[in-house]
N, C-alpha and C positions, 0 to 999 in steps of 0.2 A: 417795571415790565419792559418798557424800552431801551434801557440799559442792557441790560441782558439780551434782548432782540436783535438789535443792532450789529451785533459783533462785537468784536475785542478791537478792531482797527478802527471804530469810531468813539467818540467822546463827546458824550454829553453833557452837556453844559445849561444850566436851569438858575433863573433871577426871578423868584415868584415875590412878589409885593405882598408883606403882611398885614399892611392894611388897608387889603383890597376890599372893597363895595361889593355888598350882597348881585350876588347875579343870580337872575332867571331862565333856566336855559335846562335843554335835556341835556343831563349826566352824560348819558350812554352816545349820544350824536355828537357831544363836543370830545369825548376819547375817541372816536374813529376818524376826525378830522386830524387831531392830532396822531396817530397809527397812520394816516393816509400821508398827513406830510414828512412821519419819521420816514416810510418806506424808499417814496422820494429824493428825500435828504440821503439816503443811504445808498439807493441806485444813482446816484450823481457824483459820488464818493467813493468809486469801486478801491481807490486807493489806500482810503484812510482818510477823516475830517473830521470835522466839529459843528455838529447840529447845537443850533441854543431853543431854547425857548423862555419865553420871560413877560409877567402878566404887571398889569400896569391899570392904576386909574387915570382916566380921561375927559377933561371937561372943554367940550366941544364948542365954542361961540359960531355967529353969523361967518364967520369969514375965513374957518376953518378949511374953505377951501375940498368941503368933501360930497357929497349927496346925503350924505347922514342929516339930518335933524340936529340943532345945536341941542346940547344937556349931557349927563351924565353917562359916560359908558368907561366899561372896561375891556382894555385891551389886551388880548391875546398875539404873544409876533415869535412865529418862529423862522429861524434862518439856516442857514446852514453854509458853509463851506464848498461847495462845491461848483460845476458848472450851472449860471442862473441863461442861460441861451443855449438856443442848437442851430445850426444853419442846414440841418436835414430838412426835407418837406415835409407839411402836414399832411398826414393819411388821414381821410375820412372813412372810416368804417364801421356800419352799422351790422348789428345782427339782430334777428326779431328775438324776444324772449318767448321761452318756452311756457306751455301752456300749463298750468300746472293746476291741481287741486288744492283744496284747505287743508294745511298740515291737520294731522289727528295722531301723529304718533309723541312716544313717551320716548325722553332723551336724561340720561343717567349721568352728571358733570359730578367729575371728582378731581380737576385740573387746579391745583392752589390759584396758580397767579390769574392766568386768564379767566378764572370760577365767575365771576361777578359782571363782566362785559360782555363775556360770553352768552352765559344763562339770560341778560337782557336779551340779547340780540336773537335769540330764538325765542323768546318768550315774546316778543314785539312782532316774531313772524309765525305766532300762532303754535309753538308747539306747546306741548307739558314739558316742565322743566324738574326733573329733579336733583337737588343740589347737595351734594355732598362737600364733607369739610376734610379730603382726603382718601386713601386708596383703601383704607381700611373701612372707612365708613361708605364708602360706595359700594364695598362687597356687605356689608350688612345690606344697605338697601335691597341690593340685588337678591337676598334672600328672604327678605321682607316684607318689600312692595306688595301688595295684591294684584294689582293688574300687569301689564304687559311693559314689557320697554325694549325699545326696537334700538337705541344708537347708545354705546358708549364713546364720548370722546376724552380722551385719557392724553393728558402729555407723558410722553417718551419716558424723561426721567425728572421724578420727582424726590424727595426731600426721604420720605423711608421705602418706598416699594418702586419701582420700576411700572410703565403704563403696562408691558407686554405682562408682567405677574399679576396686575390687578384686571387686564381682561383675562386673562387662563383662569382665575378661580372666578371670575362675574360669569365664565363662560360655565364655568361647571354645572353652573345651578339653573342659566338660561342658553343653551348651546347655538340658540338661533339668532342671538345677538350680533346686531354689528360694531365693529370698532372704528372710532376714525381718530388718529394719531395726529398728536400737534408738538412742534419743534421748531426749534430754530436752524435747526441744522434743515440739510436735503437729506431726501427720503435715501438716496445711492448711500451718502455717505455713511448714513445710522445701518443701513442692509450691511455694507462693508466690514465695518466692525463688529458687528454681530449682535447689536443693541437691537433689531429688528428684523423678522424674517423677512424673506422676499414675498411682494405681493399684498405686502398690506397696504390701506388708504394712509394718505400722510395731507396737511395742509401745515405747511409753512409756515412758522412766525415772525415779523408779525403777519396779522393778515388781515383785509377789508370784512368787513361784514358782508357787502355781495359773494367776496370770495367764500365765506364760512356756507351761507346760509347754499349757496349752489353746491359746495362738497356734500354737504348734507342732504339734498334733495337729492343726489345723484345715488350715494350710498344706499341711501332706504329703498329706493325705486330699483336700483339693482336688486337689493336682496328679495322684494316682492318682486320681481318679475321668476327669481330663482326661486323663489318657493314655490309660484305658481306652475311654473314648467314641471318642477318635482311631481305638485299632486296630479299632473294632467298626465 
């Protein structure tokens, strides 16, 4: 996934230890640490570089010299190539977060690569997840389902069908559906080529979990505020 993410001017480079020590640890929050320091690594490398990452056992005595507790851990170290300082000033900038209700709607994933990080990452923020294993089996759902499903998020271009073909028939069957489009690319540049009309939602690959979970909250509450204008 981050291979692909990254671009073609960076190269990744991965030393995982195979006989590394059972770890205990959430799956899904140690992938968006590392998504968070791929993005990083990437914005610090507008040129071209070499992000690594590389996992390692580690047996910690008295005088390791760390705040850690001496005993067994495993180490996770990613680097990267590029500038590690900036002599810019630090901005402090806060914003209040938005006030929001308990997710209740239903979200239709048929994205291969991102299917599995993804679908946590709403599912931990309370939505319904339905998981598809591709663009064809997300349109069976979509014809299937019994109840309701308010979001499709669909990548761009996948492996047999294009995102924008498997929303046009997901739409046929449920027209009030929304789409939110995922890419590696920028949303201008997919519009340009024609791989995507203007005006559709895009978020970027890779991308934060804040960043997912707020496209999402924005989308849905757009289309209900649109619906409810219509009926009034």
């Amino acid at each position: 996934m981050l291979s692909r993410s990254l671009g073609e001017h960076i190269h990744l480079i991965t030393s995982l230890d195979r006989q590394l020590w059972p770890l205990y640890a959430d799956a899904s929050q140690l992938e968006q640490i590392l998504v968070n320091l791929a993005v990083n690594a990437r914005d610090a490398m507008p040129t071209g570089g070499t992000p690594s990452i590389d996992t390692s056992n580690a047996e910690l005595g008295n005088d390791a010299g760390t705040p850690l507790q001496p005993g067994r851990y495993v180490r996770l170290r990613v680097s990267d190539t590029g500038t590690p300082a900036t002599a810019a000033p630090v901005s402090h900038q806060t914003t209040e977060p938005a006030t929001r209700t308990s997710p209740h709607e239903t979200i239709l994933m048929d994205e291969d690569d991102l299917r599995q990080i993804t679908a946590r990452i709403l599912t931990r923020a309370g939505y319904q997840v339905l998981s598809a294993t591709g663009g064809t089996h997300a349109i069976h759902l979509a014809h299937t389902h019994p109840g309701p499903i308010h979001l499709l998020p669909t990548d761009v271009i996948m492996p047999k069908m294009l995102g924008n073909e498997v929303a046009a028939q997901v739409r046929q069957r449920r027209p009030d559906l929304s789409v939110l489009y995922m890419s590696g690319y920028a949303g201008p540049v997919l519009t340009e080529n024609g791989t995507l009309p203007d005006g559709v939602t895009i978020v970027e690959k890779p991308f934060t979990s804040r960043e997912l979970l707020d496209r999402v909250y924005t989308i849905l509450h757009t289309a209900t505020r649109t619906r409810d204008a219509v009926r009034q």
